[in-house]
One Martini backbone bead per residue (centre of mass of N, CA, C, O) as a GRO file, in nm:
protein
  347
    1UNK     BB    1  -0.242   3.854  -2.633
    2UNK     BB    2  -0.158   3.856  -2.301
    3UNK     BB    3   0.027   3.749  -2.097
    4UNK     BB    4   0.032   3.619  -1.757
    5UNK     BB    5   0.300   3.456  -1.819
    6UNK     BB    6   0.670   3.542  -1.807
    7UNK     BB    7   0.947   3.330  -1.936
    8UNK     BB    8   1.294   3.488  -1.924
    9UNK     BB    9   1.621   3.316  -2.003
   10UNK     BB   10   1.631   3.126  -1.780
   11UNK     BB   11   1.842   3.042  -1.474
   12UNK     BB   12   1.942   2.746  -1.323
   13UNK     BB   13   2.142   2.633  -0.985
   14UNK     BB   14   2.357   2.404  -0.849
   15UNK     BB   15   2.511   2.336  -0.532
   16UNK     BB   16   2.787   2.115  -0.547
   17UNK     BB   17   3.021   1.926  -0.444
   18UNK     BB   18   3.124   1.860  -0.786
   19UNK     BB   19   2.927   2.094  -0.873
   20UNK     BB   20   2.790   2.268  -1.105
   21UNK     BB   21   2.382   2.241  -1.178
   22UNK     BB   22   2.296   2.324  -1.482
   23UNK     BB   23   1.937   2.271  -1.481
   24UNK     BB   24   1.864   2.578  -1.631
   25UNK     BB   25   1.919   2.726  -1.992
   26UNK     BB   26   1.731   2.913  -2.119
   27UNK     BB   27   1.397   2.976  -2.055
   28UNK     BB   28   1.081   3.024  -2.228
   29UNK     BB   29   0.758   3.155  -2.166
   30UNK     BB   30   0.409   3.163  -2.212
   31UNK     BB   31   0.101   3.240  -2.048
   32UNK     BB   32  -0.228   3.195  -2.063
   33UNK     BB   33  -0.560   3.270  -2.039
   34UNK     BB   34  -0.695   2.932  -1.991
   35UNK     BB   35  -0.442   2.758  -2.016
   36UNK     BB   36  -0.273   2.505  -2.139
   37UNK     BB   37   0.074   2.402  -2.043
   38UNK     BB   38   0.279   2.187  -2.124
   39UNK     BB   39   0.579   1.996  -1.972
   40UNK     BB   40   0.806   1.765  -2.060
   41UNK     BB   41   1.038   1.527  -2.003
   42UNK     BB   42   1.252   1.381  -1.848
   43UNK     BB   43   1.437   1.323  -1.620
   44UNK     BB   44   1.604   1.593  -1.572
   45UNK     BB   45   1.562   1.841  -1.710
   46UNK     BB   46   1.368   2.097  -1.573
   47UNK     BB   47   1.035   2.108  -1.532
   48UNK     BB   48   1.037   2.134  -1.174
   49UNK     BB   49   1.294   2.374  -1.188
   50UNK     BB   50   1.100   2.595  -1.309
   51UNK     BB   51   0.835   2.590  -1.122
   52UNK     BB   52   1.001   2.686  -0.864
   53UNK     BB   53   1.116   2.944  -0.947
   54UNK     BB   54   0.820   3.060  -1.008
   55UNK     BB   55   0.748   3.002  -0.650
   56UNK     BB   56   0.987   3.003  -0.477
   57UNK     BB   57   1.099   2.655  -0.417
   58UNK     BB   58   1.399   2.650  -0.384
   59UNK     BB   59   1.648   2.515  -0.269
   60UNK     BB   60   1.924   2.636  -0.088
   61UNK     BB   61   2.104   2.546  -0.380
   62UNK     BB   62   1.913   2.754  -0.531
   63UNK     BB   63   1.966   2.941  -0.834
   64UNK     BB   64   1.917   3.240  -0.990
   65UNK     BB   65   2.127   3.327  -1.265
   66UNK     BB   66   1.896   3.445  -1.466
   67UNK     BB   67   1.593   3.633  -1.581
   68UNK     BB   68   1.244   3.611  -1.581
   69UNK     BB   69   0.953   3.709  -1.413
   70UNK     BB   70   0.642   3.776  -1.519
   71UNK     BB   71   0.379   3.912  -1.277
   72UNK     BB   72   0.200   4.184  -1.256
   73UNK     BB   73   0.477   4.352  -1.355
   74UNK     BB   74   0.654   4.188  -1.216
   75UNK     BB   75   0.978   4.027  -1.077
   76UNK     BB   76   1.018   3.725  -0.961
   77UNK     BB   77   1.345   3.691  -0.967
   78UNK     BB   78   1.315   3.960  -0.708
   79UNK     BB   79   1.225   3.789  -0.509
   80UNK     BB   80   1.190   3.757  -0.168
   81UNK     BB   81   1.022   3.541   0.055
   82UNK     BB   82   0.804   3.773   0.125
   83UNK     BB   83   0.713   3.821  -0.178
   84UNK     BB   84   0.552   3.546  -0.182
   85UNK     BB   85   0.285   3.549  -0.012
   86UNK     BB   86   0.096   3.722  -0.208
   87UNK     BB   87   0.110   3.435  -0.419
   88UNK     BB   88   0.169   3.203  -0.313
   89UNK     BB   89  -0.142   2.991  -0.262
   90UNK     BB   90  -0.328   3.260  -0.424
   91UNK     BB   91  -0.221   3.322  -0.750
   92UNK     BB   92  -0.025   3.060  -0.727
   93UNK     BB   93  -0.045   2.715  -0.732
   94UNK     BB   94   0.035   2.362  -0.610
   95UNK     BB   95   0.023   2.028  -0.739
   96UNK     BB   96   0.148   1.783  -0.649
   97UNK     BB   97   0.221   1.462  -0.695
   98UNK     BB   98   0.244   1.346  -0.350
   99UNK     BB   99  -0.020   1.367  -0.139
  100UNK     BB  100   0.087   1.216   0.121
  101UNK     BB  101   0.347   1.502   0.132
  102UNK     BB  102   0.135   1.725   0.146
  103UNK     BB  103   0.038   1.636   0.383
  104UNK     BB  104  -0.106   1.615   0.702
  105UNK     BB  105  -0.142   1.335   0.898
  106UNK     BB  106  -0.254   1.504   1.207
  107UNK     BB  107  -0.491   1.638   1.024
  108UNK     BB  108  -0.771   1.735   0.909
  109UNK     BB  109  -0.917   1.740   0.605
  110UNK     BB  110  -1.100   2.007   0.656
  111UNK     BB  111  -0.886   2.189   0.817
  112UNK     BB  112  -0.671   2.216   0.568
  113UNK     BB  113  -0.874   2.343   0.379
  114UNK     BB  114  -0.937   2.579   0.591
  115UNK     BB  115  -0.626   2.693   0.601
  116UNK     BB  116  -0.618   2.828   0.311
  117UNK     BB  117  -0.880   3.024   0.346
  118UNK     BB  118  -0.774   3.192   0.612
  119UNK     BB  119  -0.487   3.283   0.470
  120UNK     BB  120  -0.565   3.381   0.216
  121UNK     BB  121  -0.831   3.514   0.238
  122UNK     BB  122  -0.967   3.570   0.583
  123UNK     BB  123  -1.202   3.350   0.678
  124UNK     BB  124  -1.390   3.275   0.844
  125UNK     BB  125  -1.474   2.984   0.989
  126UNK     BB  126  -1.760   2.926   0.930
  127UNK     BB  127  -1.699   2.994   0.635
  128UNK     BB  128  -1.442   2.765   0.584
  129UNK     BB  129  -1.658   2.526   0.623
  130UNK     BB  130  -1.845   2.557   0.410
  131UNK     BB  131  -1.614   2.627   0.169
  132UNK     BB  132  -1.476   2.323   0.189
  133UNK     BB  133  -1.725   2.156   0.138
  134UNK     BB  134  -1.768   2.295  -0.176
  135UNK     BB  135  -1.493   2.181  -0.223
  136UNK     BB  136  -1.531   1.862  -0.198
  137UNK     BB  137  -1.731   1.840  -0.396
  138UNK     BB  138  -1.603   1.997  -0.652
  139UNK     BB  139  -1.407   1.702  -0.636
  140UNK     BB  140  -1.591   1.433  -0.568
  141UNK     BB  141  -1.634   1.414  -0.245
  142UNK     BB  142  -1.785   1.212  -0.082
  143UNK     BB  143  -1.917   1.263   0.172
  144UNK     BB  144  -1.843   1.516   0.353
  145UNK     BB  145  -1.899   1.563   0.628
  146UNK     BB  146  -1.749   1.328   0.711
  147UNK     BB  147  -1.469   1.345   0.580
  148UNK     BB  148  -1.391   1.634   0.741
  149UNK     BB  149  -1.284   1.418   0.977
  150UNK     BB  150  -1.078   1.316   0.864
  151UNK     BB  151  -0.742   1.136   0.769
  152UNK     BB  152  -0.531   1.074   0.506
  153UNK     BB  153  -0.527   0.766   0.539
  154UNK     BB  154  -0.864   0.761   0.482
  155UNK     BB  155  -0.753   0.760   0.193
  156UNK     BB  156  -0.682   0.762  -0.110
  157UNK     BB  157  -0.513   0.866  -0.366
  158UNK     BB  158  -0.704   1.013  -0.528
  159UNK     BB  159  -0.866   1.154  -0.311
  160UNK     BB  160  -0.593   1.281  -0.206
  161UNK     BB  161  -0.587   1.455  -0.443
  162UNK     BB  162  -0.844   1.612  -0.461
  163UNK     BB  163  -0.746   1.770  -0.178
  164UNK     BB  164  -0.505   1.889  -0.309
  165UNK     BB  165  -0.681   2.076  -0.522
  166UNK     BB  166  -0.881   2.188  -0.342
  167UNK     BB  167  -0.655   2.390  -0.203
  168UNK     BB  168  -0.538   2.508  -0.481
  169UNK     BB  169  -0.861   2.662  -0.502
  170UNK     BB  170  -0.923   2.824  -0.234
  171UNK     BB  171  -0.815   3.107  -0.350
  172UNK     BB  172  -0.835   3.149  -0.666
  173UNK     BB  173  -0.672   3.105  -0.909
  174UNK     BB  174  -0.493   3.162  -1.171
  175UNK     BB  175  -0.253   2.958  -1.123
  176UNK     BB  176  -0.187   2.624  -1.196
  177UNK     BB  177   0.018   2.381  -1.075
  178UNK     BB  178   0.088   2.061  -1.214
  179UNK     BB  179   0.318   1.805  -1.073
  180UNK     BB  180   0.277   1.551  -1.132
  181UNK     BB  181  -0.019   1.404  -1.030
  182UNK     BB  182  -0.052   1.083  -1.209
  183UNK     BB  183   0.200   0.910  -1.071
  184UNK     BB  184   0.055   0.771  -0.819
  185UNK     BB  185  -0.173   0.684  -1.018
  186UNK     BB  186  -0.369   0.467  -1.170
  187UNK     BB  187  -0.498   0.486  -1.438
  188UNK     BB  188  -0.840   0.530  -1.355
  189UNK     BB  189  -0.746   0.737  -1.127
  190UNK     BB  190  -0.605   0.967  -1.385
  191UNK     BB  191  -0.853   1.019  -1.573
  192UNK     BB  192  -1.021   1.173  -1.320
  193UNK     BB  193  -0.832   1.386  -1.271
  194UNK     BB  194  -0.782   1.518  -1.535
  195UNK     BB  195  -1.068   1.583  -1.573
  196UNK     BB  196  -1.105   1.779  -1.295
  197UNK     BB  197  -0.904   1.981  -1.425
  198UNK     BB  198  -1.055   2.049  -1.657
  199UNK     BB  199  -1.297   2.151  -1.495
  200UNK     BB  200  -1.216   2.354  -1.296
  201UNK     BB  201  -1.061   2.542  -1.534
  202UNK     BB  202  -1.326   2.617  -1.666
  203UNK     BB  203  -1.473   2.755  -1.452
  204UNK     BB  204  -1.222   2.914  -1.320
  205UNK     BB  205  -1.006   3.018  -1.577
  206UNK     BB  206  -0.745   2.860  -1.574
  207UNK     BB  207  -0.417   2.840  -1.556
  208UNK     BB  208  -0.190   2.595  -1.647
  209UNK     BB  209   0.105   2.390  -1.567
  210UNK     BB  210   0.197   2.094  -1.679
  211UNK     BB  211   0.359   1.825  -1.566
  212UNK     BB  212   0.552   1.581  -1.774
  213UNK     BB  213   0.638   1.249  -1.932
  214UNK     BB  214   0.365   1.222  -2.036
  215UNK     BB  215   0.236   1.200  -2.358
  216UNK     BB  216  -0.020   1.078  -2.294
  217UNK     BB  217  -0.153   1.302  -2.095
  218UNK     BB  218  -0.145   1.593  -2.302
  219UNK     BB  219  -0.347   1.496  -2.531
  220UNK     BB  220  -0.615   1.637  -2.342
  221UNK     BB  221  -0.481   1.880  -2.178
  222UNK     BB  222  -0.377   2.045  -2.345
  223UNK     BB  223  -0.273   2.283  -2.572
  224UNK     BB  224   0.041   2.350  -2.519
  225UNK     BB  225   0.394   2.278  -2.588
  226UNK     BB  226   0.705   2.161  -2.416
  227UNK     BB  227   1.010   2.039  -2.484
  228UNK     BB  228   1.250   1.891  -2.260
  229UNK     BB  229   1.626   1.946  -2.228
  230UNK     BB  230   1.886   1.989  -2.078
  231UNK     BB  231   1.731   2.276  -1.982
  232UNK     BB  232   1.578   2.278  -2.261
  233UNK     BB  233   1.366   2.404  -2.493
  234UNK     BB  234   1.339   2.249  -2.799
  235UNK     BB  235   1.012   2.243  -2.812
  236UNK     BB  236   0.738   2.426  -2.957
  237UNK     BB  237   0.352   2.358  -2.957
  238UNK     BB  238   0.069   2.243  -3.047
  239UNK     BB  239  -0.027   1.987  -3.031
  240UNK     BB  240  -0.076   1.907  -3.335
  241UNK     BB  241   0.236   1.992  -3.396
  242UNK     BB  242   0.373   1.762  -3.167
  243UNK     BB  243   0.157   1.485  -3.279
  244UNK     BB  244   0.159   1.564  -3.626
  245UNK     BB  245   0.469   1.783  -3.636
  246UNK     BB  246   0.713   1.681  -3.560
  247UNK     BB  247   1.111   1.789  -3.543
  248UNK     BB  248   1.249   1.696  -3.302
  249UNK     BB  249   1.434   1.372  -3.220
  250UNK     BB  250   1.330   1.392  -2.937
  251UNK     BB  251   1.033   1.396  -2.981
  252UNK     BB  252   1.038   1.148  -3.182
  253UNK     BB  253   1.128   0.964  -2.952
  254UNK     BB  254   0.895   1.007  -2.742
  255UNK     BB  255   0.668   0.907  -2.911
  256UNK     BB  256   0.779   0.648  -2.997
  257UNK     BB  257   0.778   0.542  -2.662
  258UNK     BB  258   0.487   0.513  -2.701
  259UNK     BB  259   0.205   0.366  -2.620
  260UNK     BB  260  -0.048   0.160  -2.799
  261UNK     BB  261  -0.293  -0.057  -2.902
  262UNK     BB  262  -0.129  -0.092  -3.198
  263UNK     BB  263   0.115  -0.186  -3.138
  264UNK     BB  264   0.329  -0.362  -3.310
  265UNK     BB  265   0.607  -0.277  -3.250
  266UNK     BB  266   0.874  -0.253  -3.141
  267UNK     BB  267   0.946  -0.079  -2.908
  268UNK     BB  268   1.088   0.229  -2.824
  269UNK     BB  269   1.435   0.350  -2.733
  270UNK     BB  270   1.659   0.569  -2.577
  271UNK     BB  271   1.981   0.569  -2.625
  272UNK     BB  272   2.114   0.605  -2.326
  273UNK     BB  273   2.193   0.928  -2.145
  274UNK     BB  274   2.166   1.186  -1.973
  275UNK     BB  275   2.369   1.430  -1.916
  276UNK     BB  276   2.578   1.633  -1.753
  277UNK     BB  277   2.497   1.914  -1.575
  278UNK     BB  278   2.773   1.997  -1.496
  279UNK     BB  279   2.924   1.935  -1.774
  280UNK     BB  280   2.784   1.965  -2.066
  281UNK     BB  281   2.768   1.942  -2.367
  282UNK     BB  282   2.870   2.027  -2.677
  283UNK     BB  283   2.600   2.189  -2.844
  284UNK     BB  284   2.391   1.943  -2.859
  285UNK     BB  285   2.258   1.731  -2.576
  286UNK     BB  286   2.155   1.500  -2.792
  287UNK     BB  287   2.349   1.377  -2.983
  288UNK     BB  288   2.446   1.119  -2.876
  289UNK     BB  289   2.115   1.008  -2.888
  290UNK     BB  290   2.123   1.090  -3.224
  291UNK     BB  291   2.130   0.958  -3.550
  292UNK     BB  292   2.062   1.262  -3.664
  293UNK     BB  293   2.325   1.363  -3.656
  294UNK     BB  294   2.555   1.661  -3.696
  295UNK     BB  295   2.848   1.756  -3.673
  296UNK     BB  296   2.766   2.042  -3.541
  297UNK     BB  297   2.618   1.934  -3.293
  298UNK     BB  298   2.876   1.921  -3.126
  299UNK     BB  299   2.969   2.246  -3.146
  300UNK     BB  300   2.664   2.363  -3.157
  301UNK     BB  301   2.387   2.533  -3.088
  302UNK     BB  302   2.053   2.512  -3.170
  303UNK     BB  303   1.857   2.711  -3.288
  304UNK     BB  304   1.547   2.853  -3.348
  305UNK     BB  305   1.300   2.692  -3.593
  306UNK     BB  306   1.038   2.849  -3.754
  307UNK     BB  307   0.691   2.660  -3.858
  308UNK     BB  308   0.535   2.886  -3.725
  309UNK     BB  309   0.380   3.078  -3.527
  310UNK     BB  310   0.388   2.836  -3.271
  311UNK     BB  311   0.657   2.644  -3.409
  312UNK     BB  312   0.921   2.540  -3.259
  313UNK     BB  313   1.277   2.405  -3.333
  314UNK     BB  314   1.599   2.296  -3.193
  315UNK     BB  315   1.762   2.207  -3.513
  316UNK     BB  316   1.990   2.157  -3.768
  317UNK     BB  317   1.701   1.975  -3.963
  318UNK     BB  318   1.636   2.303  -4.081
  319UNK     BB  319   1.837   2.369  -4.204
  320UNK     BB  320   1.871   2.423  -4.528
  321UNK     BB  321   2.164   2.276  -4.547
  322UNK     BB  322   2.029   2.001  -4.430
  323UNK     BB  323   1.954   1.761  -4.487
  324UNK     BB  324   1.701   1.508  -4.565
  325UNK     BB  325   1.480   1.412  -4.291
  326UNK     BB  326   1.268   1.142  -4.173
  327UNK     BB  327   1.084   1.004  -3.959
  328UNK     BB  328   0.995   0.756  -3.789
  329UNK     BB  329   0.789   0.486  -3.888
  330UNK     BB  330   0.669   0.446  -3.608
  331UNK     BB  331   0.559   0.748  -3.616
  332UNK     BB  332   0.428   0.758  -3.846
  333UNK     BB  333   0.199   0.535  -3.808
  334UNK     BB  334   0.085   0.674  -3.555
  335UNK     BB  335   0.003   0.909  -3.663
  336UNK     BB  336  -0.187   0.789  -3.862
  337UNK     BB  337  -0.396   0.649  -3.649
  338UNK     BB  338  -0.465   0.887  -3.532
  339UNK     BB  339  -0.628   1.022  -3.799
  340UNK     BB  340  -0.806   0.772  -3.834
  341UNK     BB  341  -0.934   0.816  -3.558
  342UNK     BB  342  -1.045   1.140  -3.601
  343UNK     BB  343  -1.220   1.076  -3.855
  344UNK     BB  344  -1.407   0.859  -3.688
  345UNK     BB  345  -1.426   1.028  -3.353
  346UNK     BB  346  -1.272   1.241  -3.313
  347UNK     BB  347  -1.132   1.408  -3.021
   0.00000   0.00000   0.00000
């Protein structure tokens, strides 16, 4: 199968009072039709200026320093702000963060649904207020009618994030991009969010690229994993891949400070910060904070070692010479309790 988008060896940089912020190094990654592929890490990995940069929405001292954005024959790496109209918004759309800063204050919620229409498809206005009502009905927004005359104000975080879906929507975009959709949304109403992404990506066969800090929010969501640490993909797989074989001490890391409600063990917290970006440490960027570090790990960067047609994983401790460590006992047990879940209740 051809993947719909293809991300080769990006390299993105700030340019920063202090130094340059080598935010993104050499990241790699395809997208395929219909597939959700979550990106993964902790804040400051690279996971939202990976897909600015493939929106060409980097701020004025972002820079692509190397690297492909291949999406139809074309290398988005190479394209001037002129060259993103026919894209942005149309064929790859983006659902922000925090919709209170997405959406314009002083304009009404029909209206602004209405302009995604007329500027994308060239819609007459008649039929772009059928079309904005028929898109508010299926993101789940009750009383459509009444609703399309407020503003922002008179909806809840909920709501106002199914509006931001709805404008994403707008264009019948081929990707979606959603960039951390439910983090300031309470539990109960990201669970709604999630699974209305997952329907609305059915109905119209949509590639999502998923960004989240939150292990436990992709794994109901994603096809594809990508976690991501200091600027570089560290491990990547399918979901089973990533939350029942996980590889690389970054994973085990996350996984393990994912609470569950049978956790039993004190939680486990990763410790130290990641490193300075102007600076990055020689060889794995993890080794400081990693106790299964080994001398090589200080000195080398290490390749991507594959365990599998689609499951690689950049770690010394795969390497034939390298002792054999195995994952901590509060990840095996989770792991365990997760399959003896699914062989009960299914996935």
């Amino acid at each position: 199968m051809e993947p719909i988008l293809q991300v080769k060896d990006l390299v993105v940089s700030f340019r920063a009072y202090a130094g340059k912020v080598q935010a993104v190094r050499g990241v790699s990654f395809d997208l395929f039709k219909g597939e959700t592929l979550a990106i993964v890490g902790e804040s400051g990995s690279g996971k939202s200026v990976t897909t600015k940069a493939v929106l060409g929405i980097l701020p004025k001292n972002g820079m692509i320093e190397n690297g492909e954005i291949w999406y139809q024959g074309e290398d988005m790496a190479k394209y001037e702000e002129k060259d993103f109209y026919k894209i942005r918004g149309k064929k790859i759309s983006l659902v922000f963060q925090d919709p209170l800063s997405a959406l314009n204050p002083i304009m009404k919620i029909g209206k602004q649904i209405m302009e995604a229409l007329i500027l994308s498809l060239k819609m007459p206005k008649a039929e772009a207020k059928k079309k904005a009502l028929d898109l508010m009905k299926a993101v789940g927004i009750p009383e459509a009618e009444v609703r399309f005359e407020q503003y922002p104000f008179q909806f809840s975080g909920g709501m106002r994030q199914r509006i931001v879906i709805a404008i994403a929507l707008a264009s019948d975009p081929e990707i979606l991009v959603c960039d951390e959709p439910t983090t300031a949304l309470d539990v109960t109403i990201q669970a709604q969010i999630l699974d209305l992404i997952n329907e609305m990506k059915a109905k119209a066969n949509v590639s999502v690229i998923f960004i989240t800090h939150d292990m436990g929010v992709v794994a109901n969501m994603a096809d594809r994993i990508c976690v991501m640490y200091a600027g570089k993909i560290v491990e990547t797989g399918t979901v089973d891949e990533i939350f029942y074989e996980p590889a690389h001490p970054y994973t085990w890391a996350l996984l393990s400070s994912m609470p569950d409600l049978d956790t039993k063990e004190k939680l486990f917290a990763i410790p130290g910060a990641p490193p300075n970006m102007i600076a990055p440490p020689k060889g794995d960027a993890f080794a400081a904070r990693n106790k299964y570090a080994l001398a090589i790990d200080f000195e080398e960067d290490p390749p991507y070692f594959q365990l599998s047609d689609t499951h690689f994983a950049a770690t010394w401790l795969l390497h034939p010479d390298a002792p054999k460590v195995e994952m901590p006992e509060i990840l095996k047990n989770r792991i365990k309790r997760m399959k003896e879940e699914e062989a009960k209740y299914g996935k």
